[in-house]
Backbone as a ProteinNet text record, in pm:
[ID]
protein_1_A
[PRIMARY]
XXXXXXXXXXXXXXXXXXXXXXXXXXXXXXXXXXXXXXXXXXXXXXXXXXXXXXXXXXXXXXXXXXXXXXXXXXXXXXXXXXXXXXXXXXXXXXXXXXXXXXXXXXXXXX
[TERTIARY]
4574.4	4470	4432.1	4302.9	4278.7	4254.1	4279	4248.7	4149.6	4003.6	3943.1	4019.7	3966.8	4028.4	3924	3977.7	3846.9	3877	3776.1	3797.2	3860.5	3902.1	3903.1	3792	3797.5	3640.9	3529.6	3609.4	3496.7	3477.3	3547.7	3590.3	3501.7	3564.8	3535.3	3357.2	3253.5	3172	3120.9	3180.4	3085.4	3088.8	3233.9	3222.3	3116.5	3082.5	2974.4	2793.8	2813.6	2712.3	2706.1	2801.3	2779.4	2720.9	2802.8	2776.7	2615.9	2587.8	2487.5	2344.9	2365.3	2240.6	2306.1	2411	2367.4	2327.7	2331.2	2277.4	2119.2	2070.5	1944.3	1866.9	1978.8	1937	1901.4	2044.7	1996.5	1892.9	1860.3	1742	1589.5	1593.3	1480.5	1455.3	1555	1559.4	1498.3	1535.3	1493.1	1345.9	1261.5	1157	1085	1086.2	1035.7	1041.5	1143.1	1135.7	1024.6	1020.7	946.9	771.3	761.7	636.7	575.3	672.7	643.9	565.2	685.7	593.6	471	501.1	313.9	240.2	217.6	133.5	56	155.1	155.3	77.6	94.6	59.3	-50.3	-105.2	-228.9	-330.7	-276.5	-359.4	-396.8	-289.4	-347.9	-472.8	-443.2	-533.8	-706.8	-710.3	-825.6	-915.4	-951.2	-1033.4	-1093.5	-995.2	-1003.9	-1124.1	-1091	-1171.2	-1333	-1261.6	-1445.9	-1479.3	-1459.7	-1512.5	-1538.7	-1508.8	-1523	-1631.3	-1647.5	-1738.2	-1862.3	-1851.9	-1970.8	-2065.5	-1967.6	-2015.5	-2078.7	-1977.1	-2065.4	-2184.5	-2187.9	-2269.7	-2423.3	-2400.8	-2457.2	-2581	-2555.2	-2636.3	-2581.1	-2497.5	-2413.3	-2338.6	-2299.8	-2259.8	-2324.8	-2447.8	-2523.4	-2573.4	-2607.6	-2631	-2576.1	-2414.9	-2274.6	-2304.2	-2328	-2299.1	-2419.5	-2542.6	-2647.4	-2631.5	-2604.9	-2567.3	-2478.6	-2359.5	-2226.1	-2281.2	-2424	-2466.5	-2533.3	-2590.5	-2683.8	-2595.4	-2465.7	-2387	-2402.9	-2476.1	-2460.6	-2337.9	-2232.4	-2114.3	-1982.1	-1884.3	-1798.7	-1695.5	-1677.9	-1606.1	-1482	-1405.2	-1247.1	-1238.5	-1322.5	-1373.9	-1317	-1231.3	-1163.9	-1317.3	-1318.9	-1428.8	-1398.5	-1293.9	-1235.7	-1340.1	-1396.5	-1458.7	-1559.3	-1656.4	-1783.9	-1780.4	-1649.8	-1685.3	-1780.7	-1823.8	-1885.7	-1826.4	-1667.9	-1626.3	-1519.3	-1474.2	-1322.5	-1326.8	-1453.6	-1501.1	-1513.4	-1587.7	-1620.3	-1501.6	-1432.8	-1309.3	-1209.4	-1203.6	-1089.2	-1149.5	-1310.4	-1326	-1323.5	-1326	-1283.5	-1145.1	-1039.7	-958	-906.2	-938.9	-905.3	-947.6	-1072.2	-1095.7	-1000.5	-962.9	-850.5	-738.6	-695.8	-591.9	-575.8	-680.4	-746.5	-723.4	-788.8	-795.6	-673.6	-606.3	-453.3	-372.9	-328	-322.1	-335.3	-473.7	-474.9	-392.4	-362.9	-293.4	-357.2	-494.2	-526	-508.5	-562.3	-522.6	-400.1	-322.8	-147.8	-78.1	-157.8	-81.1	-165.2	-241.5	-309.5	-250.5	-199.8	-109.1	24.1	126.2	183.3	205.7
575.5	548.7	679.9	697.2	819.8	813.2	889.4	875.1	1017.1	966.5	1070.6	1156.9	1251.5	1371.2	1436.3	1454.5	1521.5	1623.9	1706.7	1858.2	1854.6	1982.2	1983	1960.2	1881.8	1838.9	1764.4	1715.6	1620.9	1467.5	1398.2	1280.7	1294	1424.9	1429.9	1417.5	1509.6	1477.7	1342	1319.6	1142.2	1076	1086.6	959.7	1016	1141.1	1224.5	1155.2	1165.8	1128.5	1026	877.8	729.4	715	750.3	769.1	780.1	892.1	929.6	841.3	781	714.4	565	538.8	413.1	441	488.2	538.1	538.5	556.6	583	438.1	356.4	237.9	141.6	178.5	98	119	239.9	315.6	283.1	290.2	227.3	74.2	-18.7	-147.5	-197.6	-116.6	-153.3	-52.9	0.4	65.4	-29	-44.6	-201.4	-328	-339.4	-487.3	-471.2	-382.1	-305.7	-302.8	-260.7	-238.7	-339.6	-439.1	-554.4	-659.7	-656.3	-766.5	-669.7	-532.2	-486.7	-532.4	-518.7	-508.3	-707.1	-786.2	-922.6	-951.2	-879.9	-868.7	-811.4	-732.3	-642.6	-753.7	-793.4	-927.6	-1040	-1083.4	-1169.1	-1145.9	-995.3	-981.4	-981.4	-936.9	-884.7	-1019	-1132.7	-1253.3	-1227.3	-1138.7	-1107.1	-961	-865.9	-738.8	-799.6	-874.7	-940.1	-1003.3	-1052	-1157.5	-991.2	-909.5	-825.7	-710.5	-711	-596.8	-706.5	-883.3	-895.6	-946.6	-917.5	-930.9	-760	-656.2	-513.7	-491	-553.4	-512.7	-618.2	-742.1	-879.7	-868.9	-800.2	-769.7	-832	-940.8	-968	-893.9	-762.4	-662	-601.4	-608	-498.8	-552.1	-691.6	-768.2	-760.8	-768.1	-827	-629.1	-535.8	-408	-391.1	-440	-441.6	-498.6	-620.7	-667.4	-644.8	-572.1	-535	-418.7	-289.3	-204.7	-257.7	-355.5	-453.8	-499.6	-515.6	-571.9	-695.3	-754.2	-920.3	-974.5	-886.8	-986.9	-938.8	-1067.2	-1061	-932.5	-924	-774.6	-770.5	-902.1	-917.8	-945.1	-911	-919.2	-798.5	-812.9	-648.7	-637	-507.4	-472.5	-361.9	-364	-251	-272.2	-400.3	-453.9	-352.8	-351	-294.5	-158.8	-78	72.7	108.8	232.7	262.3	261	353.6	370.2	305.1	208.5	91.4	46.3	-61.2	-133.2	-86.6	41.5	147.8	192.1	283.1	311	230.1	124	34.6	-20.5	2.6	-65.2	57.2	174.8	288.1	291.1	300.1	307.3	164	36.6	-42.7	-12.8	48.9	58.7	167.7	291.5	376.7	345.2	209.7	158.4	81.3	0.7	-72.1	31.2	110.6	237.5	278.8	297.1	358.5	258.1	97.1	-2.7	-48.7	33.7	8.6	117.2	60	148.4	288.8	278.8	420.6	496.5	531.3	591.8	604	510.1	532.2	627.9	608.4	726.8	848.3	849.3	988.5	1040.2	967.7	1112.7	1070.1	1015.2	1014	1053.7
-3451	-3355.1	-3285.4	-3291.1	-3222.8	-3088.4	-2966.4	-2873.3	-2841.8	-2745.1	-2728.5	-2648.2	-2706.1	-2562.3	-2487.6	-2374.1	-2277.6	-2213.4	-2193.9	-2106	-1978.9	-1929.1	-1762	-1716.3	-1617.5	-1563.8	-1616	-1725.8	-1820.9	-1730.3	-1699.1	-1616.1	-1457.3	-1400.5	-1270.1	-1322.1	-1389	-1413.1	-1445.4	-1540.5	-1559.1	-1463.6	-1334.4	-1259.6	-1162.1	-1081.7	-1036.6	-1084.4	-1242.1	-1304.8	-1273.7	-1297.8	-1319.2	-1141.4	-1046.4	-922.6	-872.2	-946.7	-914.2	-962.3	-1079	-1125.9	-1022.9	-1021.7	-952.7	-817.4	-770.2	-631.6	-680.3	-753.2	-810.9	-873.7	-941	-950.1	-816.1	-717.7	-599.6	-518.6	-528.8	-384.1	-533	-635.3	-712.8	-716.9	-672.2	-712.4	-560.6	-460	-301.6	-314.9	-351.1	-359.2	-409.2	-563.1	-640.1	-524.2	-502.8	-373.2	-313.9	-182	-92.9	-132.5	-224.5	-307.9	-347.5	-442.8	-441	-331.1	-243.7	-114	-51.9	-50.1	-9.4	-75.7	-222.3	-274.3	-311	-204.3	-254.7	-78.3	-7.4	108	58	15.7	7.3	-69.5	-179	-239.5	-190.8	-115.2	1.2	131.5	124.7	267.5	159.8	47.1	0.5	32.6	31.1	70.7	219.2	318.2	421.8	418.3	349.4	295	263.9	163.1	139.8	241.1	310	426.6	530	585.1	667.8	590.6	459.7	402	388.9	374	362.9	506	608.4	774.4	798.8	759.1	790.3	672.7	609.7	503.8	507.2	592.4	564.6	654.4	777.8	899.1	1009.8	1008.4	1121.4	1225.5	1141.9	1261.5	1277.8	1231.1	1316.9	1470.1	1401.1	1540.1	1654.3	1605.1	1718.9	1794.4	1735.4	1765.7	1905.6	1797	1913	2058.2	2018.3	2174	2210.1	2181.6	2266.4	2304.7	2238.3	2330.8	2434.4	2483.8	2545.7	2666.3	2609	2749.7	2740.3	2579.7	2635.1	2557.4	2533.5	2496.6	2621.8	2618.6	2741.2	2754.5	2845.6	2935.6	2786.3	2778.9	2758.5	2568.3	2537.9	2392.6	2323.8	2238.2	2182.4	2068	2033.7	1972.1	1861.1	1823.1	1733.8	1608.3	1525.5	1426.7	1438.8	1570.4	1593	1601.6	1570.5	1622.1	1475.6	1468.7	1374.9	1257.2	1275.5	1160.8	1109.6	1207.4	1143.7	981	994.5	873.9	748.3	735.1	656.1	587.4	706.2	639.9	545	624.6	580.5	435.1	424.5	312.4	130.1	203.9	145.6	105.8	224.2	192.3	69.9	89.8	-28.4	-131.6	-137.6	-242.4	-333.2	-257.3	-311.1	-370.9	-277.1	-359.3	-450.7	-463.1	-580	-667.3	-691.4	-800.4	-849.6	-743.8	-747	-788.6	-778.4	-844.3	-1008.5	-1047	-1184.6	-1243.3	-1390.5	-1426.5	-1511.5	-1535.2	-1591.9	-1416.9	-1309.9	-1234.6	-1221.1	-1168	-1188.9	-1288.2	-1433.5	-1525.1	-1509.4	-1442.9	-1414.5	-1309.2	-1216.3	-1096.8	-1148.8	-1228.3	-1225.4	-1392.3
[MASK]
++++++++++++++++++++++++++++++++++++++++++++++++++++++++++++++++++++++++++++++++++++++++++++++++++++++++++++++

């Protein structure tokens, strides 16, 4: 029966090595998790995206904008929707990640 034989330091390495990728499996397996529920969160909100790009886009906010310059909507009314550039952005930025989501972009930065 043959038994392998191994170097000085052959052992201390592999267990270093085995060490090391599972440390790598666990911090990849909690990244995947993580990513996962965003991106299940991000799909959910998109019904929300369309409903808010087709209010800035529809003429409804232009309206709500007009009269909140007018002073005819109430003091206690948050108004973050109406700044110029909230809506816009946010609808930019989805769209980035949309992009970044598919997979020909994905294998292009990565």
């Amino acid at each position: 029966m043959d038994i392998e034989k191994t170097t000085p330091g052959e052992k201390e390495q592999q267990v270093k090595r085995i060490e090391q990728m599972e440390a790598y499996l666990n911090d990849a397996k909690e990244a995947v998790k993580k990513v996962s529920a965003a991106l299940e969160d991000f799909m959910e909100a998109q019904n929300k995206v369309i409903a808010l790009e087709n209010y800035y886009e529809g003429g409804c906010w232009r309206k709500d904008f007009e009269d909140d310059e007018k002073g005819l909507l109430p003091d206690y009314l948050k108004r973050g929707v109406l700044s110029e550039d909230a809506i816009y952005d946010l609808l930019t930025d989805n769209d980035e990640l949309l992009a970044i989501i598919s997979m020909d972009e994905f294998e292009k930065r990565w």
